[in-house]
N, C-alpha and C positions, 0 to 999 in steps of 0.2 A: 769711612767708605767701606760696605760690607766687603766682604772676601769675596773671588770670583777663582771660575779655573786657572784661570791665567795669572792672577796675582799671589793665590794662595800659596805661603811658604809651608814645607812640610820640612821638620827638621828631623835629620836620620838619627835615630838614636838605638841600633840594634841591642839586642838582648845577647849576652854571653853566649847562649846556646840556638843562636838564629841557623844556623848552618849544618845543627842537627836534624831541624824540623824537612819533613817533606818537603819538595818542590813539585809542580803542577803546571799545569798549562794555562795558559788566561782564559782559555775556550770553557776550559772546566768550571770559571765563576762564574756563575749565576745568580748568588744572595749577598744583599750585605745585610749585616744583622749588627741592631743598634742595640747597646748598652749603656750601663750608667756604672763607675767604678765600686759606687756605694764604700767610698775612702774619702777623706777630707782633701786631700791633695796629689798635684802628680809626681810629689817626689813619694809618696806612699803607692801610687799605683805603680811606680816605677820598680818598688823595695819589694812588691807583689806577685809582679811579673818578672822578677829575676829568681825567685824562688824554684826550686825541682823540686816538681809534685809528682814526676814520674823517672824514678829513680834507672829505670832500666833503659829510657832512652835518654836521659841525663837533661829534660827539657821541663817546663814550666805551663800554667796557661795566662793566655796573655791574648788580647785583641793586637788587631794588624796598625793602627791609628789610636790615639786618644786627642783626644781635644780638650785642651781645658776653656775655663770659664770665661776667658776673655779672649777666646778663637784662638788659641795657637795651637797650632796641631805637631803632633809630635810621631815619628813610625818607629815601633820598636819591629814590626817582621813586615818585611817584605811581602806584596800582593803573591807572587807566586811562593811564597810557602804556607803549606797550613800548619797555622795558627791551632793551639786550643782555647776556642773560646766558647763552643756552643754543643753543647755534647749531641751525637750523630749526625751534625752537619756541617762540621770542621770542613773537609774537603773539595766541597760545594761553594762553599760559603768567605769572606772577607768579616772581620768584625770589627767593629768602631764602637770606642768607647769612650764615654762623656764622663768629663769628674762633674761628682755630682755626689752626697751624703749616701744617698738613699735612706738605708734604714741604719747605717752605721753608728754604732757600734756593736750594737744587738741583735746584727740578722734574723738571727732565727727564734729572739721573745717574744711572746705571741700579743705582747703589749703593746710591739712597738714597731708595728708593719706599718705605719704609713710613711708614704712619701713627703715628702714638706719642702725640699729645697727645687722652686721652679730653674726653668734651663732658661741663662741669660740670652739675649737675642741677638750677640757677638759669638756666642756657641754656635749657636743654630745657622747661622749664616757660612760660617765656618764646615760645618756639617753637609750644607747645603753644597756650598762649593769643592768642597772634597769628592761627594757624592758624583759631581759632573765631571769631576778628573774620572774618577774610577768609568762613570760611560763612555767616556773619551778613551779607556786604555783597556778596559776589558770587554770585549763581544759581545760574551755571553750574559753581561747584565744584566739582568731584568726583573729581580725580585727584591724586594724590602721586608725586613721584619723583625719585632723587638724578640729580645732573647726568653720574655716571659711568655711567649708565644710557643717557643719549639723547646722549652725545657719547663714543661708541665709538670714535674715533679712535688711531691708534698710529702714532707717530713715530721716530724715530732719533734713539738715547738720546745727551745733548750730549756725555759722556766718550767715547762706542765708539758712533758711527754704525751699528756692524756687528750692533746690539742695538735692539730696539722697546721702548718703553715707553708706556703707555696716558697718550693727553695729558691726560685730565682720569681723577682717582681720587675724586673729594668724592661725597658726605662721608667716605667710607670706610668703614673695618669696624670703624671703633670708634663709629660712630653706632649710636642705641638705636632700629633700625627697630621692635624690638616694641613697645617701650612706646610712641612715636610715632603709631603701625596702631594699638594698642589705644583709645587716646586720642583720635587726630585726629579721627575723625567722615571719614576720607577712604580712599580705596582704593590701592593702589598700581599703576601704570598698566600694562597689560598691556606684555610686549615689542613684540610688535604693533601698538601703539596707534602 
């Protein structure tokens, strides 16, 4: 039976440094922004998100949600604090993240951008049902969008400098943006926004 708002379990699993991150208003959400861990597993996005990457506020970046592959969802931060997961739309924004390979282990060889691993349909459902928790508790909800969408960035690919490659790809092109649109109750956020 797929997941629903009502049945969905979300198991708490704070991050060591959850209580350093900002707090915010729910009025203040308006984005969720969907990713892919691009890690084999969620005891690896786990060992990812515990890391301090920002030594001055002694905090990490890390999505609010992950889901792994057979729907379990898991919250390492809290809806009202922001998370880093989207660089200049942290504050705005909720992020959820899917394990999922991506281009793991090579991010950034310019060999080896494609996506290959599809999202099971126990994720997605799972996703789906999270998605309506968050309508149900935050207001100001009203926007969707993959994280390759607001972090347009292009770097110098780590095999051949002499090559760009797009620093974030998630979720990809093997996510089910229609059935997602069809479903979520959410809109997809203009470029412009």
């Amino acid at each position: 039976m797929p997941d629903t708002p009502a049945t969905l379990r979300i198991r708490e699993q704070p991050l060591p440094y959850v209580a350093r991150l900002p707090v915010r208003a729910p009025e203040e959400i308006d984005l969720a922004v969907v990713h892919c861990t691009e890690l084999p597993d969620m005891a690896m996005a786990r060992e990812y998100g515990e890391r301090i990457l920002y030594p001055e506020r002694g905090t990490g970046a890390s999505g609010h949600w992950y889901v792994d592959r057979d729907g379990a969802v898991v919250e390492y931060v809290p809806a009202l604090r922001v998370a880093h997961h989207v660089r200049g739309w942290n504050p705005r924004s909720v992020g959820i993240e899917l394990v999922n390979l991506g281009r793991y282990p090579r991010w950034y060889d310019s060999d080896h951008q494609a996506m290959t691993e599809p999202y099971p349909a126990a994720q997605v459902e799972a996703l789906l049902a999270l998605l309506d928790r968050l309508r149900a508790t935050l207001p100001a909800l009203r926007w969707i969008a993959g994280h390759e969408e607001l972090d347009t960035e292009r770097l110098p690919a780590a095999d051949d400098p002499r090559r760009t490659i797009a620093r974030k790809v998630d979720p990809g092109p093997l996510f089910p943006w229609a059935t997602v649109l069809a479903r979520c109750g959410l809109q997809r956020l203009p470029p412009a926004a």
